[in-house]
N, C-alpha and C positions, 0 to 999 in steps of 0.2 A: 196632445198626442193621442191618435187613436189607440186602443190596445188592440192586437192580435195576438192568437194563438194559435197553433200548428200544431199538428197528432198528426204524427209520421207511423206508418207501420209495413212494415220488411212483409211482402207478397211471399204465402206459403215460404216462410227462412228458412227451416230445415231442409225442404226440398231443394229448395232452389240454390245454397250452399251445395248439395252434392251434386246437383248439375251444373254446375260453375265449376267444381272440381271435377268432374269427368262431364265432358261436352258431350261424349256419346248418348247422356241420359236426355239432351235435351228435347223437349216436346214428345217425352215420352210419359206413361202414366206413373211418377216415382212416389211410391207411400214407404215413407219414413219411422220406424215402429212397426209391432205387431209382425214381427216376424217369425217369432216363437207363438209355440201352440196357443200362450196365454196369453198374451200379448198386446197389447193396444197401437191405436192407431197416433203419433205423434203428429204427424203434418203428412199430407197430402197433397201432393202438384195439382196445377189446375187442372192440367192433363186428366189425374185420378181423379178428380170432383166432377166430372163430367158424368161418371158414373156411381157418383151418391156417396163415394169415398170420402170420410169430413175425420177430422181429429177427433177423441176419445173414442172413436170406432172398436169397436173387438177386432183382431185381425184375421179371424176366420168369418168375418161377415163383410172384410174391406175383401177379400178374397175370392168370398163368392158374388159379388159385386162386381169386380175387377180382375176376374182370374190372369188376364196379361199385363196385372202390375207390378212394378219391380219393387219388390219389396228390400228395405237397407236398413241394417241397424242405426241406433242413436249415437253421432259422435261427440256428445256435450261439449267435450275439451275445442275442437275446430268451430263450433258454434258460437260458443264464447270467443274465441280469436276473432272471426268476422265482427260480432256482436260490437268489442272492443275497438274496431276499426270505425262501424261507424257512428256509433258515440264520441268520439274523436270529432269528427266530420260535425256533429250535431257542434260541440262544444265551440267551433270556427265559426260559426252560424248564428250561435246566442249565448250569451251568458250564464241562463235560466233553462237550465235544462232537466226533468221530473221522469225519470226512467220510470215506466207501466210493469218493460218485463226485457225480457233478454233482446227483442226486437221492435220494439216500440216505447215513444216518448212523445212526451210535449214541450215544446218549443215557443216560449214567448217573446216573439218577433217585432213587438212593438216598436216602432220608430225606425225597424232596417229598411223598410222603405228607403229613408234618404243615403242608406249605404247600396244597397241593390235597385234602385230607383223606382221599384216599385212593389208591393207584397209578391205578385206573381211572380217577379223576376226572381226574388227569394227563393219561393218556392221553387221554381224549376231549376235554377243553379244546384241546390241543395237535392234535389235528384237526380242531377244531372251529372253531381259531383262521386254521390252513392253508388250510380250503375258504372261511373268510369275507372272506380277504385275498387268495388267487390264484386262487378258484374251482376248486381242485384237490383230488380226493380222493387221502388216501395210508391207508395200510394200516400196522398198526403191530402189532408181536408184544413184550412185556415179558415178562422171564424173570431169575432170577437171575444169568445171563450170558450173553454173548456171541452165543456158536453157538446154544442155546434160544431165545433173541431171535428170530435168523434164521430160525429155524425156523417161531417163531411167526409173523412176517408174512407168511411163506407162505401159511399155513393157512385164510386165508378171504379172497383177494382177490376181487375189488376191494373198498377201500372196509372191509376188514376189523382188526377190533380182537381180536386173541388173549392172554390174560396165562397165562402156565405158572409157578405159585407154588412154593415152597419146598416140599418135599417132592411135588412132583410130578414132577420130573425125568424118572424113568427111564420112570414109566407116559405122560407125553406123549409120549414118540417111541417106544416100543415096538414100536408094529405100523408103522412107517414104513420104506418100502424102506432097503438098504444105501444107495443114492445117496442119500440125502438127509446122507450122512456127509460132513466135508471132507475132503477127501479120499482119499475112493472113486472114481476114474477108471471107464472101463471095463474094465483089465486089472486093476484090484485086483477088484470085482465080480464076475469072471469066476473069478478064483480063489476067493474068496469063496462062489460058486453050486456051486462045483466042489465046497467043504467041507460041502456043505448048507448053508446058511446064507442066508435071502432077508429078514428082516426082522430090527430094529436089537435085539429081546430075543434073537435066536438067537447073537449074540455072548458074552452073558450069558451064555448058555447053554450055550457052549461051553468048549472047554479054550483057555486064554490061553498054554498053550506049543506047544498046534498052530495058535496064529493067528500064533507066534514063530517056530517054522518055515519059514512058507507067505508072510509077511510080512515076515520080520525083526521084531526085536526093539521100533526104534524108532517103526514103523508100527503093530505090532498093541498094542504100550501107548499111543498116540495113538487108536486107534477101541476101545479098552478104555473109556478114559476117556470119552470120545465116547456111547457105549452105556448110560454111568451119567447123563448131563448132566452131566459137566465142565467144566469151563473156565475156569483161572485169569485167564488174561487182560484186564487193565485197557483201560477206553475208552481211546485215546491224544490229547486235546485237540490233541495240537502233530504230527498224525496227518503224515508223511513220506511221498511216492508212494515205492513199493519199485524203478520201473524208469521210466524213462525211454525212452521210443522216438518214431519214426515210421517211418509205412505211407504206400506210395504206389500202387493202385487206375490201371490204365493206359486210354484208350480204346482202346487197341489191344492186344493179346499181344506182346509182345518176346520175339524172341529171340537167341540169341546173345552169347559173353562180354564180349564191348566195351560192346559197348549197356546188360549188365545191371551190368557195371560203373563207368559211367558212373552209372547208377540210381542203385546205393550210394552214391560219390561225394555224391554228391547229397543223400543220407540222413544219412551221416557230416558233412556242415557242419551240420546241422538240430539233429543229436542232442551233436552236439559244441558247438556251440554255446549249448542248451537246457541241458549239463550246466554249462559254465562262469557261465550265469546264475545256475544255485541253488549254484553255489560249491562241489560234488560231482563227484566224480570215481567212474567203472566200473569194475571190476574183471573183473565176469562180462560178456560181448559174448552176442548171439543176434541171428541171422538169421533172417525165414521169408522161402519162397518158394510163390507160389500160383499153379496152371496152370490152364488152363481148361477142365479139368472139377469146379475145386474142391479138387484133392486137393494138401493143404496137407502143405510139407515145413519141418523147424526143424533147427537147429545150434546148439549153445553151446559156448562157449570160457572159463574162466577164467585171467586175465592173472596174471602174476607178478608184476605192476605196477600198478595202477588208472592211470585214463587219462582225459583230457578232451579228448584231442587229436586232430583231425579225420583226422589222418594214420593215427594208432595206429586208429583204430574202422575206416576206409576198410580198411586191409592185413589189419585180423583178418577183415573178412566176404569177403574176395578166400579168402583163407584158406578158412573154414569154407562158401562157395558148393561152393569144389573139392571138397568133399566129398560132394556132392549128387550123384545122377545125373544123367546128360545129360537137360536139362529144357529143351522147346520151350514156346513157348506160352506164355509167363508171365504174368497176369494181374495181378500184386499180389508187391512185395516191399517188407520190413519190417526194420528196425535196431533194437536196444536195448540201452541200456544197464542195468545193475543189480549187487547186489552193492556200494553205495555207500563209500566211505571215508570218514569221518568227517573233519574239518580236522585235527584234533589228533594222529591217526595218517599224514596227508603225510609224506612223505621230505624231511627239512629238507635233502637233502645230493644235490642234483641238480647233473649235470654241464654241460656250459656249452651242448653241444647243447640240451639241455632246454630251460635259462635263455632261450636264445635265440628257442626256440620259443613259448614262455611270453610273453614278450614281443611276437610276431610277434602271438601271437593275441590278446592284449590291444586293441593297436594295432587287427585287423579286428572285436572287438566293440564296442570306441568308436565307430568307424566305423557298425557293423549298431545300435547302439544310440542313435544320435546321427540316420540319415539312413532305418532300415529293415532288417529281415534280409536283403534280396536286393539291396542297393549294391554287393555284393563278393561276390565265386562265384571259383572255381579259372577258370581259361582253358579247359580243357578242356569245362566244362560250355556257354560260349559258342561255343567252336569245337572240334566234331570234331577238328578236323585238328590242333589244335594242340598242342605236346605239355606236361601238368601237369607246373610245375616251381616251384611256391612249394608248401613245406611246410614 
């Protein structure tokens, strides 16, 4: 049995959910987000990308871009309904289904051939079934794996159907820039340009022990592979988020250590508390901070310990802040957790500080689970002046 795999992804969803829900919007320029002064851009119709309008946009720059477009707040709650609808749909379709994100998935279609009588057929039912149940176009690319898949949905949106079959691997992405690799940043690219190299056969083309030099070893046999259509990689049905965080987006610039500390604080019960719901614990901590002009700074730290503890996440970003330059102006700061522990790898042999702690935070997620996440904050977060002394 050949394998296939499908990467489905929902055409601008936000937008296109609130043109479904009001037809008036239709085929008009609709940017979703960034409706407040500070505000970001979440999605954008194709309508608004006509005029350079693209997600994480500032919304005073999707504005002056697109002055007649209609700008709509975010309704997560009705996104997630549709979202639920058609993951649903994916579920009738295959077994094997690896959610990316709230509008996109991969779909390991192996053998529905002999149920849809042919991959194509698959595919088009399976859109055909999405636009007739939420009025949504999605774009889907089938491949014999993974990254190919991704690829292929790219390749003719909106609204587009790509299959790249067996034996066509390497000549479907040949002439496609280095970026279209994963992981090709812009300093691998850069190097990359530097070795001659601008399209995905000039890999091929080259010597794989000057791409082990310029790369290292474990890099340039990961875009080796890449180059040929690779990709072992199984759909993962019982798919695991790799990190856990929250960002918090200010109306005003903060600044100063109290105040941005304070922020974390803040971040640290969110993210501490989010890890103890899914019964996971962090190992690896990251910070970002964003000023305002945009220019985004990050920190990571790997713990010697994994951690769900809102104290331990609070003192590593106190930590890895001090490593930033003096930064005015703050816009936007973000906490995450990742690097996950598994249960089975816990430290069965924690000391009574710990136990205690353990407990403490038990006690305030009963509490945040029973009454609301925001029944119970540090004292500090309600008064300034007071000084945090529960941990």
């Amino acid at each position: 049995m050949k394998r296939y795999i499908m990467h489905v992804d929902m055409d601008a969803f936000f937008a296109s959910v609130e043109q479904v829900d009001n037809p008036e919007l239709r085929g008009k320029p609709v940017i979703v987000g960034g409706d407040k002064a500070r505000g970001v851009v979440c999605t954008a119709s194709y309508e608004a990308r006509k005029y350079g309008v693209h997600s994480a946009m500032p919304g005073i720059q999707a504005k002056r871009l697109c002055p007649q477009g209609i700008f709509l707040p975010v309704r997560h709650e009705r996104y997630k309904q549709v979202s639920a609808e058609i993951f649903t749909i994916f579920a009738e379709f295959s077994p094997k289904v690896e959610p990316l994100s709230i509008d996109e998935a991969f779909l390991d279609i192996s053998g529905m051939d002999k149920i849809y009588k042919s991959i194509n057929s698959c595919a088009r039912q399976l859109k055909e079934r999405i636009l007739l149940q939420t009025g949504i176009h999605a774009s889907i690319g089938v491949a014999p794996n993974k990254f190919l898949a991704k690829i292929a949905s790219d390749l003719k949106k909106p609204d587009g159907l790509v299959i790249i079959r067996h034996g066509q691997e390497q000549s479907s992405i040949a002439q496609l820039p280095l970026g279209k690799l994963w992981g090709v940043g812009q300093k691998t690219a850069l190097k990359l340009h530097n070795m001659g190299y601008r399209q995905v056969k000039d890999i091929l083309q080259g010597n794989i022990n000057s791409l082990k030099n310029a790369l290292g070893e474990k890099t340039a046999v990961h875009l080796w592979q890449l180059a040929q259509g690779i990709d072992e990689r199984e759909v993962e049905s019982s798919h695991i988020a790799k990190s856990i965080g929250n960002e918090e987006t200010y109306a005003e610039d903060i600044s100063g250590e109290e105040i941005v500390m304070e922020k974390f604080l803040h971040l640290a019960e969110k993210v501490g508390w989010r890890l103890r719901q899914k019964q996971i614990k962090a190992r690896t901590i990251s910070i970002k901070a964003r000023t305002d002009d945009f220019t985004t700074y990050t920190r990571s730290i790997t713990l010697p310990e994994s951690t769900d503890f809102d104290s331990v996440l609070y003192k590593t970003a106190q930590t890895l802040f001090k490593q930033l330059p003096v930064l005015n102006k703050i816009r936007l700061l973000g906490l995450t957790g990742s690097n996950f522990t598994e249960p089975a790898e816990m430290s069965l042999f924690n000391d009574v500080s710990k136990i205690k702690q353990e407990k403490l935070y038990k006690a305030i997620d009963s509490l945040k689970n029973k009454f609301g996440e925001n029944i119970i904050t540090k004292a500090k977060l309600i008064n300034r002046q007071k000084k945090d002394d529960y941990s």
